[in-house]
N, C-alpha and C positions, 0 to 999 in steps of 0.2 A: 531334439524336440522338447522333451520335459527342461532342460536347461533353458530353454527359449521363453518356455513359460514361464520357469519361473520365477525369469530377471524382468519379463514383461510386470508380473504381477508386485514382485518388489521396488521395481523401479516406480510403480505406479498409486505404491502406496507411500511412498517415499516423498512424489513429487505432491502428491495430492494431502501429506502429512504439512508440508514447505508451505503450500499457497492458503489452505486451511488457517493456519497460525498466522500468517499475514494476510488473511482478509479480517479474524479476529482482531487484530492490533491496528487493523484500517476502523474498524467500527467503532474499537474505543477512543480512537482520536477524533475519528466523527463526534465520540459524544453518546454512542449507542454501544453501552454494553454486551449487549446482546445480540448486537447485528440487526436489529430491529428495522425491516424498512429498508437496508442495505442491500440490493440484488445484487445477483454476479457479473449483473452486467454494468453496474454503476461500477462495483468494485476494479472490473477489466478497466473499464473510462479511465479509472483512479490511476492505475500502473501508469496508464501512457502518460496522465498527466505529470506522475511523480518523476517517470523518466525523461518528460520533457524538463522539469524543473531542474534537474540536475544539469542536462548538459547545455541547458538555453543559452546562459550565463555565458558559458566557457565555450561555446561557440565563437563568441564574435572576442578575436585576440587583445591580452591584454587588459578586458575585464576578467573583476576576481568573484571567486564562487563562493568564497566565507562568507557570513555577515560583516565579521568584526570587521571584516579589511575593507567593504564599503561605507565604513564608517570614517568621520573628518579626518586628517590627519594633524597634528598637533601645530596650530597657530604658533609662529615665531616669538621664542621668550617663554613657552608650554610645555610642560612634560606629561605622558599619558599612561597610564596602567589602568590593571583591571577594578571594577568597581566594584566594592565593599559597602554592607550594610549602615557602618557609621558613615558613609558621602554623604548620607542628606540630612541627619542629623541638625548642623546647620541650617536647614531651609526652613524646619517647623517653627510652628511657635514657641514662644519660648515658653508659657507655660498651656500645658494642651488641656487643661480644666472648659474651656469653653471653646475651643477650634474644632471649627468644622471636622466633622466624623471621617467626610468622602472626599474633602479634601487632603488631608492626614494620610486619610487611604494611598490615594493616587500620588502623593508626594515617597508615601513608605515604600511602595511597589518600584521604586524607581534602584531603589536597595536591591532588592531580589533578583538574584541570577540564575536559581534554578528554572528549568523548565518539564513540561507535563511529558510524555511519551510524543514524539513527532514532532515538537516544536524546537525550533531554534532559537536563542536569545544569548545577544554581545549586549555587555553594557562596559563603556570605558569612560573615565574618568580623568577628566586635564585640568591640571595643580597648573598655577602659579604665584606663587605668595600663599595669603590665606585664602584665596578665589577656587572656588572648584563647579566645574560644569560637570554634570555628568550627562551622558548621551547612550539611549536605550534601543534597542530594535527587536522587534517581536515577529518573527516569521511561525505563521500556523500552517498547520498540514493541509499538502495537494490536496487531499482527499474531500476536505469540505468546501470547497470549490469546481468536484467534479463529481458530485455524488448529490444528487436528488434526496437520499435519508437526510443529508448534514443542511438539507436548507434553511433550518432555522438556526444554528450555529453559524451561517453564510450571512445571514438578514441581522445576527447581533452585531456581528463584525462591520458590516456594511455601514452598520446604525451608530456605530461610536464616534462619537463627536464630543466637545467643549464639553462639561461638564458644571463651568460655573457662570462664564462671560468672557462666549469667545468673540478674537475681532481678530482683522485680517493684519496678518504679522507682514509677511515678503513671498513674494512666487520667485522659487529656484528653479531654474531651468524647467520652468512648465509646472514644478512641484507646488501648491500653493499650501505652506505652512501657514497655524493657525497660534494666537497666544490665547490661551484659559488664564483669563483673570483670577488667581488664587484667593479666596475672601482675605479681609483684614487679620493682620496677626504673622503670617507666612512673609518667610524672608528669601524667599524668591520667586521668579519667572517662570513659568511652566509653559510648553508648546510642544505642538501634537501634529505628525501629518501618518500620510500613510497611500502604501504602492498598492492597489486592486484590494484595498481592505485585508490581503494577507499580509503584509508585513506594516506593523504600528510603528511610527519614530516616534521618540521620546525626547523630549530635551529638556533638562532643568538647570536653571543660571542660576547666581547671585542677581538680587534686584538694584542693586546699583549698578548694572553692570548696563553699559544703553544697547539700542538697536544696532548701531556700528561696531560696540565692542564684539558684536556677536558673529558680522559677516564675515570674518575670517573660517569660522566654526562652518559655518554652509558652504563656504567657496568649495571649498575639497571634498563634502558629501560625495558621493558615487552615483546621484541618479539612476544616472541610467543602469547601471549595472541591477541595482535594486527594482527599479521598472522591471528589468531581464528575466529577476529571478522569481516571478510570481506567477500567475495562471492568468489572471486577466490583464493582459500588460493594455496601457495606453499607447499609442501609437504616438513617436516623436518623445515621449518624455525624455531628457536629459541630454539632446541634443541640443539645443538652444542655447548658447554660453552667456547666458543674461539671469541676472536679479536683480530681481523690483522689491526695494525697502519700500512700505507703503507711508510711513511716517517721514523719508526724504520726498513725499509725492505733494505738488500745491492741490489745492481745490478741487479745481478742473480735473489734473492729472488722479486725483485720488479716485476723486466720483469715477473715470474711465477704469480703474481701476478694478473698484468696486463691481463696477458693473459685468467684469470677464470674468472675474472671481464667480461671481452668480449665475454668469451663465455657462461656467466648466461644469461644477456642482451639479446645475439643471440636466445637462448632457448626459453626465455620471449618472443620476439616479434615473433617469430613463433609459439607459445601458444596463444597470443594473436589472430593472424591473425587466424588461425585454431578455435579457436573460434568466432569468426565474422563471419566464412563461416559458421559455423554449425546454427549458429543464425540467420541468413538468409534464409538456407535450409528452416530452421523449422516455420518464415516465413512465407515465401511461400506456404509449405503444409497449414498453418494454413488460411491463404487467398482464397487456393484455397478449402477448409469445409467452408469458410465464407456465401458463398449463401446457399449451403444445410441446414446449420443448421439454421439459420433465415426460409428460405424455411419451414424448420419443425415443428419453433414454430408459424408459422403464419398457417398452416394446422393445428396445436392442437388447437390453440384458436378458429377458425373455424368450428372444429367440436366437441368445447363444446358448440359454438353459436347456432349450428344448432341443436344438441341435447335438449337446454333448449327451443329453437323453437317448434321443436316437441313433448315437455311437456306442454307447454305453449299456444301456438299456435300464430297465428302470429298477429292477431288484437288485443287479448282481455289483450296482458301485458299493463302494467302501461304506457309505452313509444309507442308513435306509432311507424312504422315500420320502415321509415324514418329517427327518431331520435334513433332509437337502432341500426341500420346497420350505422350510421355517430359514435356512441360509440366505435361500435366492431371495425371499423376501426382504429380508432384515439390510441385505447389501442394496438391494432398489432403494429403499427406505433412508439409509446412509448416505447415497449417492445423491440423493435429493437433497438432504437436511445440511450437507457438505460433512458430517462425520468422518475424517478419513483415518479418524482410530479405527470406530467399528466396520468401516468398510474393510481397511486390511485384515480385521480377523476374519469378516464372514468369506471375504476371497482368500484366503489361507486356507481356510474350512474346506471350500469348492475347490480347489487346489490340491489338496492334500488327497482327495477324493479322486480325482482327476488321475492324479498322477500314479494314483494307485491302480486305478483299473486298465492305464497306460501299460502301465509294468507287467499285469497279471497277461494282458494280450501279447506282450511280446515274448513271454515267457511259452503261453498255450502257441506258438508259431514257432517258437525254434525248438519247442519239445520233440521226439521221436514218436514214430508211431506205435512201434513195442514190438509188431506183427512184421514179417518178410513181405515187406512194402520195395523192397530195394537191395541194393548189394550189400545191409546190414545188420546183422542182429544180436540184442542185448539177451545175452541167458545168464541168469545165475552160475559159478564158477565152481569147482570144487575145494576150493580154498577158500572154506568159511566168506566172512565178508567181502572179498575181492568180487568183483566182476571179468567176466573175461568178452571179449567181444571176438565174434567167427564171422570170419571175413571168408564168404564164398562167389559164387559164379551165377547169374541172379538168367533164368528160363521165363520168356515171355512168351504167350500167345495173345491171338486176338479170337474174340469171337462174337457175333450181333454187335460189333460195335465197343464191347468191351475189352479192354487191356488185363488180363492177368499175369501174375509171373509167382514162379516158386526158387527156392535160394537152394543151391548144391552143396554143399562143404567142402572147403577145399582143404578141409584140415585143422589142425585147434594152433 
């Protein structure tokens, strides 16, 4: 029995040590230090989403689960490795006295391959000659996707668009890529899409390089795989085995063009918003269970305290009475705030307590009575410390109901 306790009680600080440290590391990828805003119940949403994220992908055979490997695969006559801070070197101006600040920016970040806690980022790099593309992917954490705290990290992501003078570059299989006009001075192309606003593409060319030299670079894109591997996937994206160059498009065809491109966009950002309100909804219901169910675990702990009370009784545990009701607290208190350091020590405490007064009872039940109670008894021996025990022939009557018996000697 005390064994049983007391793998339940470590296995329990154990498991509750585990999910503590990764709801902490859920919140800082939200953005929220502190868990701020973060419930356990957005947190739980977060798992399944993070667990749906992993296997979505690798569900359907033959898509890949990396980034890097939904990335192009190297156009004929191209070699590809990893990207290194001098690739874009080349793109800037050549002298940066007067060039755009945010644009510089957004050219320099295409350099950068580290990433923050939770985030994924492939950036590769295809040489041929002096010509270099380099192509970026920025996948961000399930958790600001399924977490009501992370909504305003959800609404920046959402919100990122063109930055200087965007126009409609080509729709890949559904994907509708955009080119940012880089201001004067920049010697090259920059273009932006992105899968549910969690994963950003990046692409930066050479500027002499035209809109044909590039579709080879999109043909081999993964779509769909990259749709797969987000939270809010579109439905259909990367099935369609069509690209629309909008500058091979005449008049007519462009203006139609145009006009789907505007009306995906519109779809999106009302999917969007309609998602924000259901997130919120849900929320609210979830804040307004927030008292009850604390409520409920602070009643259960309570009246397992009171029950081991009334086994135990209230003087004679290992703790006096004072220092066990400042425990019981302190672990209610814990178990609310998610603390599962302080919780395993104050249940160690009630534990250690526990298992003492455990001890002490089974010790008072298999002790002797002292007295010829039965066919046995303890006397002092005549050989100093030794004990001798006299085993006789044990005389019972009965009388009103009572049992007595006296013990005969049968000898030493």
């Amino acid at each position: 029995m005390l064994r049983l306790i007391g793998f339940f009680v470590m296995f329990s600080a154990t498991a509750g040590g585990a999910v503590y440290f990764d709801y902490k590391m859920s919140a800082k990828w939200s953005g929220r230090e502190e868990a701020e805003g973060l419930t356990f119940t957005e947190y739980v949403s977060g798992i399944s989403g993070r667990l749906a994220g992993l296997t979505g992908s690798a569900a359907a055979a033959g898509m890949p689960t990396r980034l890097a490997d939904m990335l192009p695969k190297p156009p004929e006559g191209w070699t590809v490795r990893l990207t290194e801070a001098a690739d874009v070197e080349g793109f800037l101006p050549k002298s940066s006295k007067k060039a755009d600040k945010k644009a510089v920016a957004a050219v320099s970040q295409m350099g950068k391959t580290d990433a923050d806690s939770g985030t994924e980022v492939a950036a590769l790099t295809y040489e041929k000659g002096d010509r270099k593309v380099v192509i970026k992917a920025v996948r961000y954490p399930n958790v600001i996707f399924t977490s009501f705290a992370s909504m305003e990290q959800r609404s920046e992501l959402q919100a990122t668009t063109a930055q200087f003078r965007g126009t409609e570059f080509m729709t890949v299989r559904g994907l509708d890529v955009t080119e940012d006009l880089l201001p004067e001075g920049f010697r090259g192309r920059y273009f932006l899409a992105d899968f549910g606003a969690q994963i950003h593409l990046r692409v930066l060319a050479p500027k002499r390089m035209t809109d044909q030299d590039l579709v080879p670079f999109f043909e081999t894109l993964h779509v769909k795989a990259l749709n797969a591997g987000v939270i809010e996937k579109v439905e259909g994206l990367g099935d369609v085995p069509v690209i629309v160059v909008a500058s091979a498009l005449d008049d007519a065809g462009r203006e139609a063009y145009l006009s789907d491109v505007a009306a995906r966009a519109a779809e999106e950002a009302m999917r969007q918003d309609a998602a924000r309100d259901a997130a919120k909804a849900e929320a609210e219901a979830q804040e307004a269970g927030v008292a009850t169910a604390e409520g409920s675990t602070a009643a259960g702990i309570g009246s397992l305290f009171s029950g081991l009370e009334s086994l135990f009784g209230k003087e004679e545990a290992g703790l006096s009475v004072e220092d066990r009701r400042h425990h019981e607290a302190a672990l209610i208190e814990a178990t609310k705030s998610g603390d599962a350091a302080a919780a395993a020590l104050h249940a160690g405490a009630l534990y250690g307590a526990i298992a003492e007064e455990l001890g002490k009872t089974e010790m008072k039940a298999a002790a002797p009575s002292g007295s010829s109670g039965g066919g046995f008894a303890l006397t002092a021996g005549s050989s100093g410390s030794k004990t001798k025990i006299k085993v006789g022939i044990g005389n019972c009557t009965e009388k009103g109901g009572v049992k007595s018996c006296s013990v005969e000697n049968a000898g030493d």
